[in-house]
C-alpha positions as CSV (number, residue, x, y, z in Angstrom):
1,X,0.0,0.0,0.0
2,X,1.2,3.5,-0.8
3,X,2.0,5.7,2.3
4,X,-0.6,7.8,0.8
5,X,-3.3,5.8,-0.6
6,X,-6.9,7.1,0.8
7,X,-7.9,4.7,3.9
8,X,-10.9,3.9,3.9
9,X,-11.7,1.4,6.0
10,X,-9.2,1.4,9.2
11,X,-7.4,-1.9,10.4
12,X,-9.2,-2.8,13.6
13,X,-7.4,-1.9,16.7
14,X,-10.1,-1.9,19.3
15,X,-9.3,-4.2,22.3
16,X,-5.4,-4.1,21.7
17,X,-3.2,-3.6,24.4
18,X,-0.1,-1.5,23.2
19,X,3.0,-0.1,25.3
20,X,4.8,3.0,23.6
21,X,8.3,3.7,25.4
22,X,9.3,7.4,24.0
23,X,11.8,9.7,25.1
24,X,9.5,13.1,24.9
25,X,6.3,13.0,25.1
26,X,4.4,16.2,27.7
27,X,7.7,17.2,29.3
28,X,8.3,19.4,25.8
29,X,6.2,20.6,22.9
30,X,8.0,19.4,19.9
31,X,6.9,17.4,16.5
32,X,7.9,14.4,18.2
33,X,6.2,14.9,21.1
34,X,2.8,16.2,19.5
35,X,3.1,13.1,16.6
36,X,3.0,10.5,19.5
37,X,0.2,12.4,21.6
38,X,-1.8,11.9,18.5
39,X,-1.2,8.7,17.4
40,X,-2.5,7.6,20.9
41,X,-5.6,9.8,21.3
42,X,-6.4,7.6,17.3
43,X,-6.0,4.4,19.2
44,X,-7.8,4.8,22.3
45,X,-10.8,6.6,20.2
46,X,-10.5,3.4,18.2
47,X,-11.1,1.1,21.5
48,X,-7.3,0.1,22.1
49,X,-5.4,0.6,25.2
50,X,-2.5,2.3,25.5
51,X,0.0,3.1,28.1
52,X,3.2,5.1,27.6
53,X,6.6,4.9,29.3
54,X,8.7,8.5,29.2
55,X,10.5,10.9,31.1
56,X,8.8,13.6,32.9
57,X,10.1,16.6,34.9
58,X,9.4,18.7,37.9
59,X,8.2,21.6,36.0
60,X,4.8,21.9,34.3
61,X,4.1,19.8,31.5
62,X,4.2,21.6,28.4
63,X,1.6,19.3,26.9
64,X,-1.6,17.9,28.1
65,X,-1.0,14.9,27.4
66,X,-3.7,11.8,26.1
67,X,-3.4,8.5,27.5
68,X,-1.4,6.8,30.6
69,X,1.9,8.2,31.3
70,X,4.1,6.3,33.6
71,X,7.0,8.5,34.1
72,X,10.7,6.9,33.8
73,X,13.7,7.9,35.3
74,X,15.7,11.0,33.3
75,X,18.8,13.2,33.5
76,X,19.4,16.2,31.4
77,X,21.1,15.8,28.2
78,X,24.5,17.7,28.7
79,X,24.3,21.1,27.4
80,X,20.3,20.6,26.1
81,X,18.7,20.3,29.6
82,X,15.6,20.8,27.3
83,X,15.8,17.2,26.4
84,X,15.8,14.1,28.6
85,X,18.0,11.0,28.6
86,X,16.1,7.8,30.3
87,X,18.2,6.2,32.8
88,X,16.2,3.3,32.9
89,X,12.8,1.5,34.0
90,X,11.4,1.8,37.7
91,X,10.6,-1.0,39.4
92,X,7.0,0.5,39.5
93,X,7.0,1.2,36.1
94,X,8.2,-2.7,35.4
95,X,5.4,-3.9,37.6
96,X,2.6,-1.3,35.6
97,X,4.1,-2.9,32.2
98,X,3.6,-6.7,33.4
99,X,0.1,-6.1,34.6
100,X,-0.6,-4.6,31.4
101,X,0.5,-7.3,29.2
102,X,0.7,-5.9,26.2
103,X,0.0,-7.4,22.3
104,X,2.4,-4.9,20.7
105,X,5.5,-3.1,22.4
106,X,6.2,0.3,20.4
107,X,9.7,1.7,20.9
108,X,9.8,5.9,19.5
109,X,13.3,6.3,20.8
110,X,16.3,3.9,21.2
111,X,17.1,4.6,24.2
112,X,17.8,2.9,27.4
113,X,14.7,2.6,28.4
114,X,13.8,1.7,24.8
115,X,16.6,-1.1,25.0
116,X,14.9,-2.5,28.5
117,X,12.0,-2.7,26.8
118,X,13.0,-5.0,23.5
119,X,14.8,-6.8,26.1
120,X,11.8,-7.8,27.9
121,X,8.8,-7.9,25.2
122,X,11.6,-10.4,23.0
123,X,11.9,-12.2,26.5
124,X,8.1,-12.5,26.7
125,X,7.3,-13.2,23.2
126,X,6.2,-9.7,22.2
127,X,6.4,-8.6,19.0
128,X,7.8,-5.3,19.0
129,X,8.0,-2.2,16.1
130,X,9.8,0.9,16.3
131,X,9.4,4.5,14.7
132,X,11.7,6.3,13.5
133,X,11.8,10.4,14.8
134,X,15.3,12.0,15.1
135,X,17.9,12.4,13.0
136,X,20.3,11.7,15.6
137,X,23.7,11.7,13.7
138,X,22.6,15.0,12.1
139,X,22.0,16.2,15.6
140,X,25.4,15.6,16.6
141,X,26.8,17.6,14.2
142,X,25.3,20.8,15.0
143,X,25.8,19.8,18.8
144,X,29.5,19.9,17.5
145,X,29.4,23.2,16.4
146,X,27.9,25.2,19.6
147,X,29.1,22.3,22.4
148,X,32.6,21.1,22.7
149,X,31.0,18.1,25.0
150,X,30.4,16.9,21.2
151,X,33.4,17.3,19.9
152,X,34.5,13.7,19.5
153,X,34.4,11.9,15.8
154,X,33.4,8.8,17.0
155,X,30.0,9.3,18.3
156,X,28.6,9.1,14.5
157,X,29.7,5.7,13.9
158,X,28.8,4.1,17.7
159,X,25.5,5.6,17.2
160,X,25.1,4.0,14.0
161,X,26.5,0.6,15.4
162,X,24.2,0.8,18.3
163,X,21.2,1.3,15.8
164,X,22.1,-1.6,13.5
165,X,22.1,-3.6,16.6
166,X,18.9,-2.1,17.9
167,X,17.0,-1.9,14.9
168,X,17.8,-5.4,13.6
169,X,15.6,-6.9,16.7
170,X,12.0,-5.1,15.6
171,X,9.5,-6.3,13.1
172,X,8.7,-3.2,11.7
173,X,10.6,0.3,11.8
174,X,8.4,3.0,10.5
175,X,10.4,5.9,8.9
176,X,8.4,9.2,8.2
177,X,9.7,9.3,4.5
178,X,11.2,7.3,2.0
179,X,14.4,9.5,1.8
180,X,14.8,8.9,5.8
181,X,14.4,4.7,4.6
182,X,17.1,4.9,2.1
183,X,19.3,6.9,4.4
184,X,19.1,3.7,7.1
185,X,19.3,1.3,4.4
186,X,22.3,3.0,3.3
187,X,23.9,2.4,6.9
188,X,23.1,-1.2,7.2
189,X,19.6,-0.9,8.4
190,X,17.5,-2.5,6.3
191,X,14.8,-4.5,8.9
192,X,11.0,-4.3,7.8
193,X,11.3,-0.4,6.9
194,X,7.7,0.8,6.4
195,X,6.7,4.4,5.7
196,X,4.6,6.4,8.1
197,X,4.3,9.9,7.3
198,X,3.2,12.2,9.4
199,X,-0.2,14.2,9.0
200,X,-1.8,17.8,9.2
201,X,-5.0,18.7,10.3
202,X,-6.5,20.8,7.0
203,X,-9.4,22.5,8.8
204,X,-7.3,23.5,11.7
205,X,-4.5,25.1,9.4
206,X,-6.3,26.7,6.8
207,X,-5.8,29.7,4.6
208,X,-8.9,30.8,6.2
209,X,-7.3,32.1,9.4
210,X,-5.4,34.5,7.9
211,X,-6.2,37.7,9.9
212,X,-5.3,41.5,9.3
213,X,-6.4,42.3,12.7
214,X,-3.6,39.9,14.0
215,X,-0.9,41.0,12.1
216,X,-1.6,44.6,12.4
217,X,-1.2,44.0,16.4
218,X,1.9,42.7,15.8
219,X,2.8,45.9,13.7
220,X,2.5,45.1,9.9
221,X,0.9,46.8,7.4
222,X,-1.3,45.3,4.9
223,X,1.2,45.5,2.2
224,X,4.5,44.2,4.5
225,X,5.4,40.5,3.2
226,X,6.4,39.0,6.3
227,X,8.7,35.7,6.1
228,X,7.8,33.6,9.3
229,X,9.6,30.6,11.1
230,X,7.7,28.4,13.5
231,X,9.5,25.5,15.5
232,X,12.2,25.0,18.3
233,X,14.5,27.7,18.8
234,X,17.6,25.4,18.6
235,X,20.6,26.0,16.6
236,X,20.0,22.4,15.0
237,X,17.4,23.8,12.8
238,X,19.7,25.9,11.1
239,X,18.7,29.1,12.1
240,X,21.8,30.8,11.7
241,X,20.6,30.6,7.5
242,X,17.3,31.9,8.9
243,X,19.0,35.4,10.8
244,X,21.5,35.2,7.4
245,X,18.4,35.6,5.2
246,X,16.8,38.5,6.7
247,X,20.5,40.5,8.0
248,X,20.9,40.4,4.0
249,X,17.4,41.3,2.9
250,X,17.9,44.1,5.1
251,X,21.4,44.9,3.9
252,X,20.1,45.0,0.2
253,X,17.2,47.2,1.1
254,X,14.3,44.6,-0.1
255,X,11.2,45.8,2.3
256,X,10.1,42.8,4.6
257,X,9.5,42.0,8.2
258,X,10.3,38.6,10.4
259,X,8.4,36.8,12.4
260,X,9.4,33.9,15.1
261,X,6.8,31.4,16.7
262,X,8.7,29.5,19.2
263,X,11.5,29.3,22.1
264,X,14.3,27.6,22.6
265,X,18.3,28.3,23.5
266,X,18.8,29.6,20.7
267,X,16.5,32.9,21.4
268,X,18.4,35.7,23.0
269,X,20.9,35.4,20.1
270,X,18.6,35.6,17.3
271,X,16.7,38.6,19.0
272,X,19.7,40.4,19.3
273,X,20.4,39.7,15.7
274,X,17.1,40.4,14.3
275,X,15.7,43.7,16.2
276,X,13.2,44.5,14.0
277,X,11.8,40.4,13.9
278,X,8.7,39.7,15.5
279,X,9.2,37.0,18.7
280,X,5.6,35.6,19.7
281,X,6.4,33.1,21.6
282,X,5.2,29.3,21.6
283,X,1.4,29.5,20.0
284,X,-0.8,27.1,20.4
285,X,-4.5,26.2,19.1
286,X,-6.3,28.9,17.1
287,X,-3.4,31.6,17.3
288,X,-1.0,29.4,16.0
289,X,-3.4,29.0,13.1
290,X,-3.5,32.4,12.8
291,X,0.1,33.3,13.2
292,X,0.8,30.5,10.3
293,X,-2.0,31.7,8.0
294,X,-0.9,35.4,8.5
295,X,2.4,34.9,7.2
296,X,3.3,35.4,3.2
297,X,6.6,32.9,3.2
298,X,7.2,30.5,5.2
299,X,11.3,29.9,5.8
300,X,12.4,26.7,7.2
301,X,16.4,26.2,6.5
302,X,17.0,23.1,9.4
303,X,18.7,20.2,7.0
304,X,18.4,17.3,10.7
305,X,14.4,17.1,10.2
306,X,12.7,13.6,9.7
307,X,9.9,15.2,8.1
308,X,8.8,18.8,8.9
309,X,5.4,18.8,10.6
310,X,6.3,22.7,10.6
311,X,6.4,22.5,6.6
312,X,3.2,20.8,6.2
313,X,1.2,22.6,8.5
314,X,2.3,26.4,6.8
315,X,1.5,24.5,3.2
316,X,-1.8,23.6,4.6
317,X,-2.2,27.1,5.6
318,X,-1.4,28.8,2.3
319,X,2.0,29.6,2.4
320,X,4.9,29.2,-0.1
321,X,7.8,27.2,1.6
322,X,11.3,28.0,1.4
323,X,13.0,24.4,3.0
324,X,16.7,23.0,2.9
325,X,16.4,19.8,-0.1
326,X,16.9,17.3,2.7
327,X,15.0,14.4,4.3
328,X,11.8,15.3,5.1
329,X,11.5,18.3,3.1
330,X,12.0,16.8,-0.1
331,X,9.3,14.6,0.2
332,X,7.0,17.6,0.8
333,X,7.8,20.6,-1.1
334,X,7.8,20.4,-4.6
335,X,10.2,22.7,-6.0
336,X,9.1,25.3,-7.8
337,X,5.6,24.7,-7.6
338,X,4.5,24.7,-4.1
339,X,8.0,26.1,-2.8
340,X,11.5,25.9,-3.3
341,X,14.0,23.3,-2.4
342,X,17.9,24.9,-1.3
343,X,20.6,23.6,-0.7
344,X,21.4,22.7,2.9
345,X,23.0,25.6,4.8
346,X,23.6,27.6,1.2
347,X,22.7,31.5,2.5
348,X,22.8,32.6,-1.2
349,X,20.5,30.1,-2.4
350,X,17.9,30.6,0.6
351,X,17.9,34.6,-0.1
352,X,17.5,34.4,-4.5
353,X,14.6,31.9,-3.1
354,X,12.8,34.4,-0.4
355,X,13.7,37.3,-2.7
356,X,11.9,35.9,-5.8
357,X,9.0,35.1,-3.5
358,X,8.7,38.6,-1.7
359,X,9.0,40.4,-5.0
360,X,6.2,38.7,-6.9
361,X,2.4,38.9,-5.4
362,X,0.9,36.5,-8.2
363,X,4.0,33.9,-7.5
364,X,3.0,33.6,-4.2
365,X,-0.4,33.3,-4.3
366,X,-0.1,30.4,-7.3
367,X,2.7,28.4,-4.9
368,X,0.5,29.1,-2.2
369,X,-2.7,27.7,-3.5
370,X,-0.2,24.6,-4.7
371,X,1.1,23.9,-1.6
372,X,-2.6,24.1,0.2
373,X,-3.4,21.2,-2.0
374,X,-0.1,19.4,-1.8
375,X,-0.8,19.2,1.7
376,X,-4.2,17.7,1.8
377,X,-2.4,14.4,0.9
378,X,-1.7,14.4,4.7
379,X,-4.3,14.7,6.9
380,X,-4.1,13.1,10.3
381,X,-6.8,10.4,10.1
382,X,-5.2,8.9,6.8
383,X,-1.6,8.7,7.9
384,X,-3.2,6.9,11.4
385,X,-4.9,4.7,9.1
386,X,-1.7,4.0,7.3
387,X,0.0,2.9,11.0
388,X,-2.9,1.1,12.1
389,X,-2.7,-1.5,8.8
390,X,1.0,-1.7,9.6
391,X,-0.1,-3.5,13.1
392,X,-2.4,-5.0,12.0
393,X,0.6,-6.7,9.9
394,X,2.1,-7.7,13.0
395,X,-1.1,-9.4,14.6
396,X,-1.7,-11.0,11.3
397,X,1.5,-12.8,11.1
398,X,2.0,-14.0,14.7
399,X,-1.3,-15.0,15.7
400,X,-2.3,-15.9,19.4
401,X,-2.3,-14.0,22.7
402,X,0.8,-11.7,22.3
403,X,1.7,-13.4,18.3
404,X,4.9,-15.7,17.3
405,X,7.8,-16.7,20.1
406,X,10.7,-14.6,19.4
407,X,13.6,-16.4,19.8
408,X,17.3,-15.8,19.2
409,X,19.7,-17.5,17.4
410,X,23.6,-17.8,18.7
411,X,24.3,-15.3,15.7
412,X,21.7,-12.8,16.8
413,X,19.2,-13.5,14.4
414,X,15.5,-13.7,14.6
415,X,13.7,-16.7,14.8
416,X,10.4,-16.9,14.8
417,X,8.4,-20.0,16.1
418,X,4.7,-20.5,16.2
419,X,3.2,-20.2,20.0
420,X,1.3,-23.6,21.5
């Protein structure tokens, strides 16, 4: 089936018992976060169960999260405090996860806690799936650049060991778009790779929440063409191309104005770079709606996405889309028709793109109205739909209580046998 093909009729799911291990998931507001959120509140509306093992902090949540949330033991990353490393799985959390006894384990980050949890479900004949979120090597090469904790050339290739090793023990791994597929392939990854995109909601971002009101509070005119970011304020997305882009539209004298939906680290320096940019904040709900529909272009330079829910939802609301030609972007923008493709962290090429786009009315509009339709490909209840026939896969091919016996072999291969 095509990642994209219309669903029609959903693979049943009611009754199911799932565990999801992930390592963000109300402790911070980011794609991954809100991707996993949803994908529960589409299973338990569909009659599964689901309970889900991640980190949680002290602070208030930034989510409102769906579901049951058993909190695991975290530190800090070093030098991203935003972002939690699990240290493992309580003993109350092992007991909640044993009573629960679920018929599919779902692993959204390979990390320790996702390792504990392989570990068991292969130990308990569970068959287990894993989705692919984070770019991670990409990540620690900007890490590299702003964090000297990084600085050591042999993190890429034990992180790509460790996921070989990790990887090769699930059924399915669900990547959010072919490009992000061949790039595991290409490492040695190659273990039931299925593609689930991710979706947008086309009624909640909609060219119909542009407002003039709302831009004229935050001081444009009607005729200003504002070029707007929304995302994580971290230097992985490449926003040093983003403050690049408008320092030189400025420089060159072509009329715009900036605007920033977010926070992050990376804040302070970007508002001391771009005075005259507009800094909302994190939006949520109807004014983030209407802070994406009541932008002209949408700029999105980072080159470590796995997608680009940010993309999708400013195409679904209208707005040409200026996006590094990287995984996850170049499955969504089509260049020159919706948007334009760059080249990753190429300054020059990101301006000639924004300038073309700021200088021509009628250009934007007819990308605009492209991308609007480009991006009703994706909406929400599909992609589920898509996910939901992928486990249905998995309960179809080990039938019985929990599916097949894993067992495993003295060379560390998989070997299935049927349960009595």
């Amino acid at each position: 089936m095509s990642p994209f093909t219309d669903v029609s009729v959903h693979a049943p799911v009611a009754g199911r018992r799932i565990a999801l291990f992930a390592g963000a998931y109300n402790h911070i507001s980011d794609g991954v976060a809100l991707t996993l959120n949803r994908l529960v509140r589409y299973l338990e509306g569909r009659g599964a169960k689901v309970l889900i093992f991640a980190p949680t902090t002290n602070k208030p949540p930034a989510l409102s999260h769906n579901g049951t949330l058993i909190s695991v033991p975290s530190i800090p990353v070093p030098g991203r405090s935003d972002y939690r490393l699990s240290v493992g799985i309580s003993r109350k959390g092992w007991s909640r996860l044993e009573a629960f006894e679920p018929d599919l384990v779902h692993i959204a980050t390979p990390d320790y806690a996702g390792a504990q949890a392989l570990k068991w479900a292969r130990s308990r004949q569970v068959p287990v799936v894993s989705s692919f979120h984070t770019h991670f090597t990409a990540y620690l090469k900007y890490f590299a650049e702003y964090n000297p904790l990084y600085r050591m050339d042999f993190l890429e290739d034990t992180a790509w060991r460790y996921g070989r090793w990790f990887y090769s023990q699930v059924e399915h791994i669900y990547v959010p778009s072919p490009s992000i597929g061949d790039m595991l392939r290409s490492n040695g990854i190659t273990n039931g790779i299925r593609v689930w995109a991710r979706g947008v909601d086309p009624k909640r971002f909609s060219p119909d929440h542009r407002s003039q009101k709302w831009r004229f509070a935050q001081g444009f005119e009607n005729d200003d063409v504002v070029v707007s970011y929304v995302g994580r304020l971290v230097w992985e997305k490449n926003l040093a191309v983003f403050a690049d882009v408008l320092e030189n539209l400025s420089a060159a004298g072509i009329a715009h104005k900036g605007l920033i939906v977010g926070d992050g680290p990376a804040q302070d320096t970007l508002k001391g770079r771009l005075k005259d940019t507009v800094f909302t904040g994190p939006l949520e709900g109807k004014e983030l709606a209407t802070a994406y529909a009541s932008g002209d272009v949408f700029l999105f330079p980072s080159d470590t996405e796995t997608f680009g829910n940010v993309t999708l939802e400013a195409m679904a609301s209208g707005l040409p889309t200026v996006c590094a030609n990287a995984s996850g972007s170049d499955l969504l923008v089509l260049d020159g028709k919706t948007g334009y493709l760059a080249p990753p962290r190429d300054t020059s090429a990101f301006l000639e793109c924004v300038t073309r786009l700021i200088s021509d009315h009628q250009l934007r509009e007819t990308l605009g109205r492209a991308a609007r339709e480009r991006a009703m490909a994706f909406e929400w209840t599909n992609i589920m739909g898509h996910l939901a026939s992928y486990y249905q896969e998995i309960w179809r091919e080990f039938p019985g209580k929990h599916g097949n016996a894993l067992a495993t072999s003295g060379s560390g291969r998989r070997i299935r046998k049927a349960v009595a």
